[in-house]
N, C-alpha and C positions, 0 to 999 in steps of 0.2 A: 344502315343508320349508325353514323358513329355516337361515340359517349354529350357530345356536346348538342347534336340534336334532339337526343334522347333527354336529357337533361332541362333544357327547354322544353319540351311534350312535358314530360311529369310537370313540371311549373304550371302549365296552362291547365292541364287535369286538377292539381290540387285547387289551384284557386277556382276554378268550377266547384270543384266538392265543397270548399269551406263556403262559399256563396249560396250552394241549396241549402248548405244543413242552415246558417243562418236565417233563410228562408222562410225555413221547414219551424223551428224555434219558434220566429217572431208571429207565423203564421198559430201555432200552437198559445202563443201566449193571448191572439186576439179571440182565439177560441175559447177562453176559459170568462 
C-alpha cells in the first residue's frame, strides 16, 4: 500500500468516525 493509498483509507475512516460520533451526539441529545 503506498503513502497515497494510505492516505485516502484514513480520509474515508475519519469521516466514518466524525459521522457516528455526530450520530452518537444527536442521538444523545434526543435522549434527554
Amino acid at each position: 500500500m503506498d503513502m497515497n493509498a494510505r492516505n485516502q483509507y484514513l480520509k474515508v475512516l475519519q469521516r466514518k468516525y466524525f459521522m457516528a460520533k455526530s450520530r452518537r451526539e444527536k442521538s444523545l441529545i434526543l435522549d434527554e
